[in-house]
N, C-alpha and C positions, 0 to 999 in steps of 0.2 A: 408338552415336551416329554420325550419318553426317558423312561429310568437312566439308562447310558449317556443319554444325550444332557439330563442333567448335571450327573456325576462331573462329566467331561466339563459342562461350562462352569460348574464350581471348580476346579482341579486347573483348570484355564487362569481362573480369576486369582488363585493364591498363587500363580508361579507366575503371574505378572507382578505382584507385591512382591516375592521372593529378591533376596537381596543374593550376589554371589556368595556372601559368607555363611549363609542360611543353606547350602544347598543339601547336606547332612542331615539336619532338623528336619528340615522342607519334606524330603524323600521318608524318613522314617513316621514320620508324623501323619503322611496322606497314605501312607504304603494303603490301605484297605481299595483305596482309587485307582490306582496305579494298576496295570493292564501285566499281566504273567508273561517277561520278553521271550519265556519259550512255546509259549502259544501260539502255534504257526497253521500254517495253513490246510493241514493236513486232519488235524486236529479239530481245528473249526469245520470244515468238511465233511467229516468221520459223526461228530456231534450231530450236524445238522440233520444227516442221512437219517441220524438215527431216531432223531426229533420227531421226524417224517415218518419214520418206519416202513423205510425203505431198503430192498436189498440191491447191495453195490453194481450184482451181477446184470438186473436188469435195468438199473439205472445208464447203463454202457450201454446194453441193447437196446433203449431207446431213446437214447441220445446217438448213436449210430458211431461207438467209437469201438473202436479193439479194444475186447476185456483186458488183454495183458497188458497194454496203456494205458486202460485206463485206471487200473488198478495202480501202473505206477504212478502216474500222475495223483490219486489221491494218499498214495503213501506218504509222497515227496520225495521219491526216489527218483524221480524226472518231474520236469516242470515246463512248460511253453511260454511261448511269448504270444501265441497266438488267443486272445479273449472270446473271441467267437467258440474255441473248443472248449474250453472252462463254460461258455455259459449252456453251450448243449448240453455240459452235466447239470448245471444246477438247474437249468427249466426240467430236465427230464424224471430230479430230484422232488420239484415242488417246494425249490427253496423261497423262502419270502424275499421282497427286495433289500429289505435290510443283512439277510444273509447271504444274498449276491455279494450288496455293497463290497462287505466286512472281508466274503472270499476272496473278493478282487483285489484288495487294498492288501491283504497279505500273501496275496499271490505275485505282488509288485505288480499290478497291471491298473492299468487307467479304470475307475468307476464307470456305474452308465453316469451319463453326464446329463442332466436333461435340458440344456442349450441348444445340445447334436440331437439335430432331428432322427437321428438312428437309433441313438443312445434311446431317444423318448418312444420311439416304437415300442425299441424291448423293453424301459419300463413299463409300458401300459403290458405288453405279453406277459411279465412275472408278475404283477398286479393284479390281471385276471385269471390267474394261474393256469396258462398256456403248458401245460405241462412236457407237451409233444415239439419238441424244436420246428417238426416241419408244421404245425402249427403255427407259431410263432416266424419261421422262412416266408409263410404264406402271408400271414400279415406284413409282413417287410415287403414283398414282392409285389404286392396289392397297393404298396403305397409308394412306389417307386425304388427300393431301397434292395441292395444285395443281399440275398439269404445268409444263413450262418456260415461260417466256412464249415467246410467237411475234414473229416480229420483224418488224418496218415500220420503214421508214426514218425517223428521229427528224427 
C-alpha cells in the first residue's frame, strides 16, 4: 500500500470513530493528514511538469493543443469538461497513473475507471508511458475504441 493510500485508510478509520462532538479535536489532532483545501488542480499539474522536467510549451505541442489553452487550462484560468483534452496533456507530460488519477479527480472529472474497457486502454497507455497521445489514439483505435478527442478552444 503506497504512502497516501495509507495515510488515507488511517484518516478513514478515525473519522469513522469520530463522534459529532469530537469534530474540533478530530480536525486539529489529524491536521498533519489532512489534504491542503487550496491544493488545486493547477498546482498538482504545474508540480508534476516539473517532477518530469518538462516544459509547458512543448507539452501543448505534443499533445496538439493551442499554447494559449493550454496555458490556461493549466493555470486554471479556464477548465474543460472534456477528459480526453486533460489526458492529451498528461500522456504528453509523462504523468504516472497515480498523477493522472489525482489530476482528474481535482479537475472534477471522472478517473480512468478500469471496468471501462476504454478507461483500461489508456491505463495500460500511461502505465507504459505512451507519452505521444497519437500513440496512445493508435492503441485505442487497434482495439476498437475512439481516439482522444482533439482539442479546440471551448
Amino acid at each position: 500500500m503506497a504512502n497516501g493510500e495509507s495515510t488515507t485508510a488511517k484518516l478513514t478509520e478515525v473519522l469513522k470513530r469520530a463522534r459529532t462532538d469530537q469534530v474540533e479535536s478530530v480536525l486539529r489532532e489529524n491536521e498533519d493528514m489532512l489534504a491542503d483545501v487550496n491544493y488545486a488542480f493547477s498546482d498538482h499539474v504545474r508540480a508534476a511538469m516539473k517532477l518530469h522536467g518538462v516544459n509547458q510549451k512543448e507539452v501543448f505541442q505534443k499533445a496538439d493543443i493551442p499554447e494559449r489553452y493550454g496555458y490556461k487550462l493549466v493555470s486554471g484560468q479556464k477548465s474543460t469538461l472534456k477528459r480526453d483534452v486533460l489526458l492529451r496533456i498528461f500522456l504528453a507530460a509523462g504523468f504516472t497513473l497515480d498523477e493522472v488519477q489525482r489530476a482528474l479527480k481535482l479537475a472534477e472529472l471522472p478517473e480512468l475507471y478500469p471496468r471501462f474497457k476504454r478507461d483500461a486502454v489508456l491505463m495500460i497507455a500511461v502505465n507504459r508511458g505512451l507519452s505521444l497521445p497519437e500513440d496512445a489514439d493508435e492503441l485505442l483505435i487497434k482495439n476498437g475504441f475512439a481516439p482522444l478527442d482533439r482539442c479546440g478552444e471551448e
